[in-house]
N, C-alpha and C positions, 0 to 999 in steps of 0.2 A: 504494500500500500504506500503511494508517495506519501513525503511526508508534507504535513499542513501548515503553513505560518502563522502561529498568532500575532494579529494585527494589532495586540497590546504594547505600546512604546515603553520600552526599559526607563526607569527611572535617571540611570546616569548612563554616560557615555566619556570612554575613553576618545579625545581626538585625535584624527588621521595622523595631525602633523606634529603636535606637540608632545602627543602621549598625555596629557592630565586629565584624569577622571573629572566633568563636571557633571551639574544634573541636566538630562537631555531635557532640553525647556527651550522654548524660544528668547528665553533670555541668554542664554548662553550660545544657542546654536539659530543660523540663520534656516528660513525654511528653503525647503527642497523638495518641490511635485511629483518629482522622476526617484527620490528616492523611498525604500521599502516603507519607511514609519514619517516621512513626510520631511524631517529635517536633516542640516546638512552633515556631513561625516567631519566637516573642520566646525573648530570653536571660530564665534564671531572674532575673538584677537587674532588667531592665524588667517581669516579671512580677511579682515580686515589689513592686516598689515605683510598679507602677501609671505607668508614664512616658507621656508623650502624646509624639508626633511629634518635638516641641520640645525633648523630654530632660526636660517637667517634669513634676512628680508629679502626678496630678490631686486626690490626696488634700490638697496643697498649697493649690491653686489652690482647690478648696472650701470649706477653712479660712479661707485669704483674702477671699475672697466672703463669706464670713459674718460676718467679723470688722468688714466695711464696710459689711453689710446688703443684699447686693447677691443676686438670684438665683444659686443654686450652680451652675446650670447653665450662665449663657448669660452672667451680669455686669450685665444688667441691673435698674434698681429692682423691689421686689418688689411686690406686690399691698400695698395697706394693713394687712390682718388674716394679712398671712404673714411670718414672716420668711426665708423661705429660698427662695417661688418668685416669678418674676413670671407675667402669667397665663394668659402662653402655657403652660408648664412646668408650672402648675398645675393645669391643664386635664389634658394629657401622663400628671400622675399620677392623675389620678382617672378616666382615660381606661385606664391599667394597672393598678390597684390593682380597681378593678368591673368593670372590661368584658375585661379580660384582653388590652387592643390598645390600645398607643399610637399608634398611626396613626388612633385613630375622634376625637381631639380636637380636631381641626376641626368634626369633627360635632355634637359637645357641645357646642363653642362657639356653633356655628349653634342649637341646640334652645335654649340659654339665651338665645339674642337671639329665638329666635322666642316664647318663653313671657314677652319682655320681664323678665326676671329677676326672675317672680315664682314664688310656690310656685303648684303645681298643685293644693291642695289647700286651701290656706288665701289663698293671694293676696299674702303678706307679702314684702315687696322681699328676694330673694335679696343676700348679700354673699358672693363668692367669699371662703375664708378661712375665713370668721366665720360663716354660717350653713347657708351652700350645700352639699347634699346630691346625691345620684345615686340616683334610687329606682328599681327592676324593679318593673315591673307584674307582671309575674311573677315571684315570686322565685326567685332561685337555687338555695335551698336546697331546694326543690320544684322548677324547672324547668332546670335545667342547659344544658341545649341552647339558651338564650335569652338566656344571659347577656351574648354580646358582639350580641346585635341592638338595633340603634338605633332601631327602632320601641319596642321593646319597657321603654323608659327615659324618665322626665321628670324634670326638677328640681323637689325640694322641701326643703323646712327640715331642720333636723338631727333637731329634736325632732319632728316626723310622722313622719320617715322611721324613729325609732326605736319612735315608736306603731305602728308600721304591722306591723314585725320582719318576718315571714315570710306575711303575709296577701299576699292576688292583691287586686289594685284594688277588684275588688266585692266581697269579704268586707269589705275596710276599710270603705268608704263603708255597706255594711250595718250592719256594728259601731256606727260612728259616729252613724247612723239610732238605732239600738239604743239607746245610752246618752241621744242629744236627745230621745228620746220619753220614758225611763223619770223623765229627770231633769225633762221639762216634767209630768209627774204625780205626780210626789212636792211 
């Protein structure tokens, strides 16, 4: 016979993060919908002040990091043109920030070494940081359903990517036709 949960909430509660027994109450523990007895597994002080494992703030530990130039994330040196990722991390956000998945930043890293870290468009040496762009061949703002596919993405400069705004690849490259014809006849 499976067994049955009583939906009765325990009296206290040891927290996730800090380990101290309080009494499981909404004064102590913030509520939580998604969990089994409705409140959270961290005490409101470790939620509130962001504690890792260790009892330290991560908001701390970032300050720190930054205050020695150091990736906020991981402690290691950052990228040249960054001050705050190195470029693993770097990657991670612009893998979350366009694609909507930190987990495809392996894969962006692999596209930027296979395009030899150059723009797709003009040929100019990409610099993570400093110039380096995430373009949709299809945009997002027209194709939505495309946005986290890895086919569907190549690196290019800051400034093409921002000529480009909201055009699909072959309108760009058309446009671009457009302007080197008009301006070779003027």
């Amino acid at each position: 016979m499976p067994k049955v949960h009583d939906k009765t909430r325990p009296t206290q509660k040891r927290c996730a993060k800090c380990g101290i027994v309080k009494p499981y109450t909404e004064e102590f523990f913030f509520r939580n919908a998604s969990h089994f007895y409705g409140l959270s597994s961290y005490c409101k002080k470790c939620s509130m002040n962001g504690l890792n494992k260790n009892g330290e703030p991560y908001i701390w530990r970032r300050k720190e990091r930054r205050k020695q130039h150091l990736c906020v994330a991981c402690g290691l040196p950052p990228i040249p043109h960054s001050t705050r990722w190195c470029l693993k991390h770097w990657f991670m956000k612009i893998a979350y920030l366009r694609m909507g998945r930190t987990h495809l930043w392996e894969e962006l890293k692999a596209l930027a070494d296979a395009q030899g870290y150059r723009c797709a468009y003009t040929g100019e040496v990409l610099v993570p940081g400093a110039n380096m762009s995430l373009d949709h061949k299809l945009p997002v703002s027209r194709y939505l359903e495309s946005k986290s596919d890895i086919d569907n993405v190549h690196w290019v400069t800051y400034v093409v990517n921002r000529m480009k705004s909201d055009l699909t690849h072959e309108e760009f490259l058309r446009l671009c036709h457009q302007v080197c014809e008009t301006v070779e006849t003027n």
